[in-house]
N, CA and C atoms as a LAMMPS dump frame, in Angstrom:
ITEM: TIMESTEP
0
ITEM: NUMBER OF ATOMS
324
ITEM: BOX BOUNDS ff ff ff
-5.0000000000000000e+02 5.0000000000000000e+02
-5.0000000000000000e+02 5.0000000000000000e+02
-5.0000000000000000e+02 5.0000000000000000e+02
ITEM: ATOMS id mol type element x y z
1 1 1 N -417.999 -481.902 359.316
2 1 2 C -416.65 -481.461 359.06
3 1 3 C -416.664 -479.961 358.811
4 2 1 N -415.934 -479.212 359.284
5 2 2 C -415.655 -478.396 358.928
6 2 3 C -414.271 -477.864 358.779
7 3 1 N -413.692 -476.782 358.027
8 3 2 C -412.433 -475.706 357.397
9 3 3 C -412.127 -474.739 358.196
10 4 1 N -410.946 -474.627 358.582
11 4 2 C -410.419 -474.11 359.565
12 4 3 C -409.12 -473.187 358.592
13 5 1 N -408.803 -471.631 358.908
14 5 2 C -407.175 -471.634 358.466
15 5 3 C -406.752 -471.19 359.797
16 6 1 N -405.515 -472.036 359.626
17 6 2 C -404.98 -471.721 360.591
18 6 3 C -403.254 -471.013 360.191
19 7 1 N -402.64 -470.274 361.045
20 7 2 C -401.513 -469.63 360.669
21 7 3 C -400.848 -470.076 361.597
22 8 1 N -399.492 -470.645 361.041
23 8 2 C -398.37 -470.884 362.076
24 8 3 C -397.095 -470.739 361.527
25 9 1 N -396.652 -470.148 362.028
26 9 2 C -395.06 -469.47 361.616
27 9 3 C -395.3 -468.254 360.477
28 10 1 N -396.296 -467.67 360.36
29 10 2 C -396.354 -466.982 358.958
30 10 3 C -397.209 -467.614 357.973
31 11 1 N -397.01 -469.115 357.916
32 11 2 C -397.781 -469.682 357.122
33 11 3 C -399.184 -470.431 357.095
34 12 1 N -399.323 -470.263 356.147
35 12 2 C -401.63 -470.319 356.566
36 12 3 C -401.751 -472.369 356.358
37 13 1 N -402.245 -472.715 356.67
38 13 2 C -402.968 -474.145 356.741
39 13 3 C -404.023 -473.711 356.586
40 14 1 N -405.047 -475.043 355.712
41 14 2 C -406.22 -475.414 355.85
42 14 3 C -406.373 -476.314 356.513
43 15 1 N -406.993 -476.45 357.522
44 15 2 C -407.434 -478.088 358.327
45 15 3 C -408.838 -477.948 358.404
46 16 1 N -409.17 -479.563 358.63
47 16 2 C -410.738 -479.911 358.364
48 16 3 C -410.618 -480.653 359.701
49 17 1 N -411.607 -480.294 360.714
50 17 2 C -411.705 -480.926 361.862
51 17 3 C -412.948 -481.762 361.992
52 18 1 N -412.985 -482.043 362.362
53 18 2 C -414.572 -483.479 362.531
54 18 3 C -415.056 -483.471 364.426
55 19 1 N -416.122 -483.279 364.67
56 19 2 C -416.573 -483.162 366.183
57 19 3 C -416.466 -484.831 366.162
58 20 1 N -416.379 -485.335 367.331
59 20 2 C -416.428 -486.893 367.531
60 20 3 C -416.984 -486.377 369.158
61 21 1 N -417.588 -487.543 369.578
62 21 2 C -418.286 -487.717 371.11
63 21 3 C -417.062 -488.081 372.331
64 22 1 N -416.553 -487.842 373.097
65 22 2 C -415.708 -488.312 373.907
66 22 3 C -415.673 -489.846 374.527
67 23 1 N -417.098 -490.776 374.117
68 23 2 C -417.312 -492.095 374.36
69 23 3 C -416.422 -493.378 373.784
70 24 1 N -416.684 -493.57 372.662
71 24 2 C -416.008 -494.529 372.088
72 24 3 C -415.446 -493.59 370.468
73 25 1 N -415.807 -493.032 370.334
74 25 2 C -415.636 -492.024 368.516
75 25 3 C -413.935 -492.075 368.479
76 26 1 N -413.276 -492.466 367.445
77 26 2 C -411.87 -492.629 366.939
78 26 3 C -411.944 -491.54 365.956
79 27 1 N -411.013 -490.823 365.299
80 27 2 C -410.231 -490.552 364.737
81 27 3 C -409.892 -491.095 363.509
82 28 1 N -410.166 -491.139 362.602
83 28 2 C -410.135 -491.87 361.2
84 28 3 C -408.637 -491.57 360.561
85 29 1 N -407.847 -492.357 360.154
86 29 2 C -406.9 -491.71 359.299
87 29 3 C -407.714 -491.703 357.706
88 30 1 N -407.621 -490.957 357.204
89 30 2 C -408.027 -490.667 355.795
90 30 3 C -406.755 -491.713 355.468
91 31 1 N -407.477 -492.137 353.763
92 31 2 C -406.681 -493.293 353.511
93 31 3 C -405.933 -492.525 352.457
94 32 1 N -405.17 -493.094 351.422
95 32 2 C -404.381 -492.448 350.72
96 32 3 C -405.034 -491.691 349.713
97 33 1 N -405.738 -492.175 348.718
98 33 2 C -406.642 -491.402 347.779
99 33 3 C -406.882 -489.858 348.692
100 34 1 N -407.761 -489.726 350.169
101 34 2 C -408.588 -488.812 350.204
102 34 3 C -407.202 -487.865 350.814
103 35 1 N -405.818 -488.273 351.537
104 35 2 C -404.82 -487.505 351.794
105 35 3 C -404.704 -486.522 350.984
106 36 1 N -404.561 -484.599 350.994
107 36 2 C -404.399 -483.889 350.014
108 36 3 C -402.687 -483.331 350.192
109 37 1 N -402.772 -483.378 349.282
110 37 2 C -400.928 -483.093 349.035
111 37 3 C -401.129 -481.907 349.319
112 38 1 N -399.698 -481.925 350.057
113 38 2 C -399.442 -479.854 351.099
114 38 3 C -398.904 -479.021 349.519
115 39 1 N -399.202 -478.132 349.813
116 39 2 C -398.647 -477.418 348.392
117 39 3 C -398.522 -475.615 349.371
118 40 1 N -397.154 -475.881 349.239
119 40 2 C -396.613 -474.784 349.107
120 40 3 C -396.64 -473.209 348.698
121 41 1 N -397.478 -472.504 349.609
122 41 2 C -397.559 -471.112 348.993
123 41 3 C -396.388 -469.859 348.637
124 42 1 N -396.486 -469.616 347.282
125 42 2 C -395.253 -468.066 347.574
126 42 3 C -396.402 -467.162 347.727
127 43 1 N -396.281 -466.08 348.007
128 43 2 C -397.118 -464.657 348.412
129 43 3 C -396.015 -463.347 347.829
130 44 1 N -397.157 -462.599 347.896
131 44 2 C -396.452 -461.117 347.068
132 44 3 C -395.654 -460.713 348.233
133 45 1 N -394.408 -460.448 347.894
134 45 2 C -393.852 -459.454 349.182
135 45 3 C -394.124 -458.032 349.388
136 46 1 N -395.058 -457.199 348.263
137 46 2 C -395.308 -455.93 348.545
138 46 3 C -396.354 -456.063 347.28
139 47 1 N -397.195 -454.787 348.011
140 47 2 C -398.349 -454.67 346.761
141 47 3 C -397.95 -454.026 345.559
142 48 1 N -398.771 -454.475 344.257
143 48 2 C -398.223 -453.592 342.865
144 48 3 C -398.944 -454.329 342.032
145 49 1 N -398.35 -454.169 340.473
146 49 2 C -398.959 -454.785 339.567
147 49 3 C -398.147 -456.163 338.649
148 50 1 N -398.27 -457.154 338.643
149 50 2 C -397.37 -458.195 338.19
150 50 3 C -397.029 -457.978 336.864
151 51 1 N -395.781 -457.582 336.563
152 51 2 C -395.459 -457.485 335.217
153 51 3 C -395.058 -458.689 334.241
154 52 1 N -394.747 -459.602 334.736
155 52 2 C -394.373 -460.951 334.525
156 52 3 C -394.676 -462.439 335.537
157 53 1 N -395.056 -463.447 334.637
158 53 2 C -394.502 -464.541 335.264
159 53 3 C -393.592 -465.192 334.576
160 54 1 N -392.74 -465.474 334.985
161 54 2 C -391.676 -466.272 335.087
162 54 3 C -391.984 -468.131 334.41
163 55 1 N -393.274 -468.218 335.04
164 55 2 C -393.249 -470.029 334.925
165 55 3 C -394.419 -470.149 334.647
166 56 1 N -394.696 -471.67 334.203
167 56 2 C -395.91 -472.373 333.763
168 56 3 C -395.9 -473.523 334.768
169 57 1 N -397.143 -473.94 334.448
170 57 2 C -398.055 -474.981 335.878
171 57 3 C -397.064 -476.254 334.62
172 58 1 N -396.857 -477.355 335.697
173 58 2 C -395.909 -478.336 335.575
174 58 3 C -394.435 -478.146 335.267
175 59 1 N -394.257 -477.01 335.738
176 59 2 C -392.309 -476.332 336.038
177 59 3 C -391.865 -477.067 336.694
178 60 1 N -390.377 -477.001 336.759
179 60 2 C -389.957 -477.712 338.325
180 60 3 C -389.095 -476.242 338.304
181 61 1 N -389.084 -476.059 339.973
182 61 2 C -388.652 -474.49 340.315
183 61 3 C -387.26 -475.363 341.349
184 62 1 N -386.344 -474.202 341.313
185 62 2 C -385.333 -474.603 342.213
186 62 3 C -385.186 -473.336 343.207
187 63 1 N -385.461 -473.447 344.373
188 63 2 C -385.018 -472.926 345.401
189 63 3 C -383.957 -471.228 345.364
190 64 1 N -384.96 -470.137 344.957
191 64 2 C -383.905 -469.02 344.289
192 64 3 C -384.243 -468.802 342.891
193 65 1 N -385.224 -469.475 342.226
194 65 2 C -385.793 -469.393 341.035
195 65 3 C -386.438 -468.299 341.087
196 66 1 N -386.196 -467.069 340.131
197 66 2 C -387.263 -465.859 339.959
198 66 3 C -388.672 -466.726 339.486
199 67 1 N -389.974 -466.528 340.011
200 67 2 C -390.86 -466.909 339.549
201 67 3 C -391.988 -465.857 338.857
202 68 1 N -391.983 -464.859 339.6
203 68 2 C -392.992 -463.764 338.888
204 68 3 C -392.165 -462.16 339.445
205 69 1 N -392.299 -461.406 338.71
206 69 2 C -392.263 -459.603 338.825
207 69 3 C -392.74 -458.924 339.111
208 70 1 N -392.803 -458.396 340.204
209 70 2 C -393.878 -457.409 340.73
210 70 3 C -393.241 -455.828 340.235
211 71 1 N -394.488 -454.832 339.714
212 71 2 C -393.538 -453.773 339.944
213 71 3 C -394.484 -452.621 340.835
214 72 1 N -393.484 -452.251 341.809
215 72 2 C -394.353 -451.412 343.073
216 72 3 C -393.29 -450.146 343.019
217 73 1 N -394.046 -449.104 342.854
218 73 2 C -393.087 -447.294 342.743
219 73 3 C -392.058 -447.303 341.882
220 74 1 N -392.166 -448.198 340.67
221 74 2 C -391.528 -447.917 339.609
222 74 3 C -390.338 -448.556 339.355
223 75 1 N -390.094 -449.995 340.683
224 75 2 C -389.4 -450.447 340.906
225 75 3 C -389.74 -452.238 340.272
226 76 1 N -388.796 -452.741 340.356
227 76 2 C -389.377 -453.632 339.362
228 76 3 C -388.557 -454.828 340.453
229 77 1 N -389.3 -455.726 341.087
230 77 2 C -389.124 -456.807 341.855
231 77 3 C -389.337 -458.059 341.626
232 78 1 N -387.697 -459.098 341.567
233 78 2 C -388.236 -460.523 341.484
234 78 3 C -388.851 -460.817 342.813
235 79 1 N -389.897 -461.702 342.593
236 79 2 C -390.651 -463.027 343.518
237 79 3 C -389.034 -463.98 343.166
238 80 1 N -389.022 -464.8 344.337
239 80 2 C -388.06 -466.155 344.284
240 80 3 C -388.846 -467.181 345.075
241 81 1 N -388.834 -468.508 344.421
242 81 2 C -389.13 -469.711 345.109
243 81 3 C -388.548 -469.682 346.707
244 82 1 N -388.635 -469.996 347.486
245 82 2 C -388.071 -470.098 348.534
246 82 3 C -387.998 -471.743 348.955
247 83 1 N -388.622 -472.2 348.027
248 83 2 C -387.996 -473.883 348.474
249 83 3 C -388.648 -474.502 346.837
250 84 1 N -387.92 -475.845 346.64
251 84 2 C -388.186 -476.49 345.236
252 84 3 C -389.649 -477.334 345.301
253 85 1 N -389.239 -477.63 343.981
254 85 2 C -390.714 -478.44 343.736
255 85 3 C -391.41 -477.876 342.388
256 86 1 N -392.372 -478.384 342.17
257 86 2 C -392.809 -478.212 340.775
258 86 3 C -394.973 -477.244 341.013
259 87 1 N -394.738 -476.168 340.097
260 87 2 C -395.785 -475.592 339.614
261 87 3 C -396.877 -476.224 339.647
262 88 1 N -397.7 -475.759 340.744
263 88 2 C -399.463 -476.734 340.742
264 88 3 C -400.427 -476.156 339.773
265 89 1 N -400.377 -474.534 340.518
266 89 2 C -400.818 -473.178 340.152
267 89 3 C -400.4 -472.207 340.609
268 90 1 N -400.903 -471.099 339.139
269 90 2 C -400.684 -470.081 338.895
270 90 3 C -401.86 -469.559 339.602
271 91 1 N -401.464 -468.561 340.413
272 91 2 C -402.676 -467.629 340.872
273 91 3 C -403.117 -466.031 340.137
274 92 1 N -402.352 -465.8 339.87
275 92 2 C -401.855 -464.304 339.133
276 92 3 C -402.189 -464.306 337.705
277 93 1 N -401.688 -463.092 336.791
278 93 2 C -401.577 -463.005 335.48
279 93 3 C -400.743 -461.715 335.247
280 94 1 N -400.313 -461.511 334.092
281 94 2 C -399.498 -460.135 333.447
282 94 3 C -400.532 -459.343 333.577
283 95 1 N -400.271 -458.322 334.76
284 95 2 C -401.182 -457.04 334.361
285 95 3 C -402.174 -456.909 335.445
286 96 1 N -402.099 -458.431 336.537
287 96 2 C -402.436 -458.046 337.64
288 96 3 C -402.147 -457.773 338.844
289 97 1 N -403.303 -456.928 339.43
290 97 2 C -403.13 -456.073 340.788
291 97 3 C -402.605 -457.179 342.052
292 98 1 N -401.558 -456.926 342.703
293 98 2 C -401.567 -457.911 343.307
294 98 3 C -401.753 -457.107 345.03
295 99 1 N -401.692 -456.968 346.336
296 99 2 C -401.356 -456.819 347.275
297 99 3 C -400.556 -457.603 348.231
298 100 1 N -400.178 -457.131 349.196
299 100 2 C -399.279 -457.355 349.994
300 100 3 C -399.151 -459.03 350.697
301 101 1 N -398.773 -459.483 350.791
302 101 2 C -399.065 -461.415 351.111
303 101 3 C -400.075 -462.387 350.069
304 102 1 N -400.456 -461.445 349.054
305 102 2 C -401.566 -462.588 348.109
306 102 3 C -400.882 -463.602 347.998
307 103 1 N -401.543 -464.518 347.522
308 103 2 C -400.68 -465.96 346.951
309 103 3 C -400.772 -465.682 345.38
310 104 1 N -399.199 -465.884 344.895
311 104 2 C -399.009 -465.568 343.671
312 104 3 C -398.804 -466.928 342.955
313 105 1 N -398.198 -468.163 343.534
314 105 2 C -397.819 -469.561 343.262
315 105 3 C -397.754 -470.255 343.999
316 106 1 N -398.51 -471.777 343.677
317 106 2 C -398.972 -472.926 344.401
318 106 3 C -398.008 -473.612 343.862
319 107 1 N -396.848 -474.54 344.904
320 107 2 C -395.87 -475.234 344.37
321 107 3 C -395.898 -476.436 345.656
322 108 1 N -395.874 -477.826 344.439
323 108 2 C -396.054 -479.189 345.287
324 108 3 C -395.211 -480.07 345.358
């Protein structure tokens, strides 16, 4: 097996591909336990330093929710959820460096 990212539309995937033989080799569906829940990335929209977060891991965020503060040239910028769901992880902290597309919040 191996980890793949892949980007589509902007947004990054992890996929795990498996070589199989072209003879008889199937395709396994993973059963429910090993299924990993998609979780939702926000990303920095510009580089700076995070002056705030907004939320804690087990939030529920609504769609337009300020979640963290970036401040870049003295300017002071909300992050917003862009779709709902609840806080997996926090990637960030007060006081850190962030750049341009990092992932700032994991939401599932």
């Amino acid at each position: 097996m191996k980890i793949y990212k892949v980007k589509v539309n902007g947004k990054v995937y992890e996929v795990e591909l498996e070589a199989v033989s072209e003879t008889n080799d199937k395709i396994k569906e993973p059963s429910k336990e090993e299924k990993p829940t998609e979780l939702n990335q926000i990303v920095a929209p510009i580089a700076g330093k995070v002056v705030s977060v907004k939320v804690s891991v087990g939030d529920h965020v609504s769609k337009g929710q300020v979640v963290v503060v970036i401040e870049a040239m003295k300017l002071e910028n909300e992050v917003v959820s862009p779709f709902d769901g609840e806080v997996k992880e926090i990637k960030v902290t007060k006081s850190s460096q962030v750049n341009n597309k990092d992932v700032l919040v994991l939401i599932g």
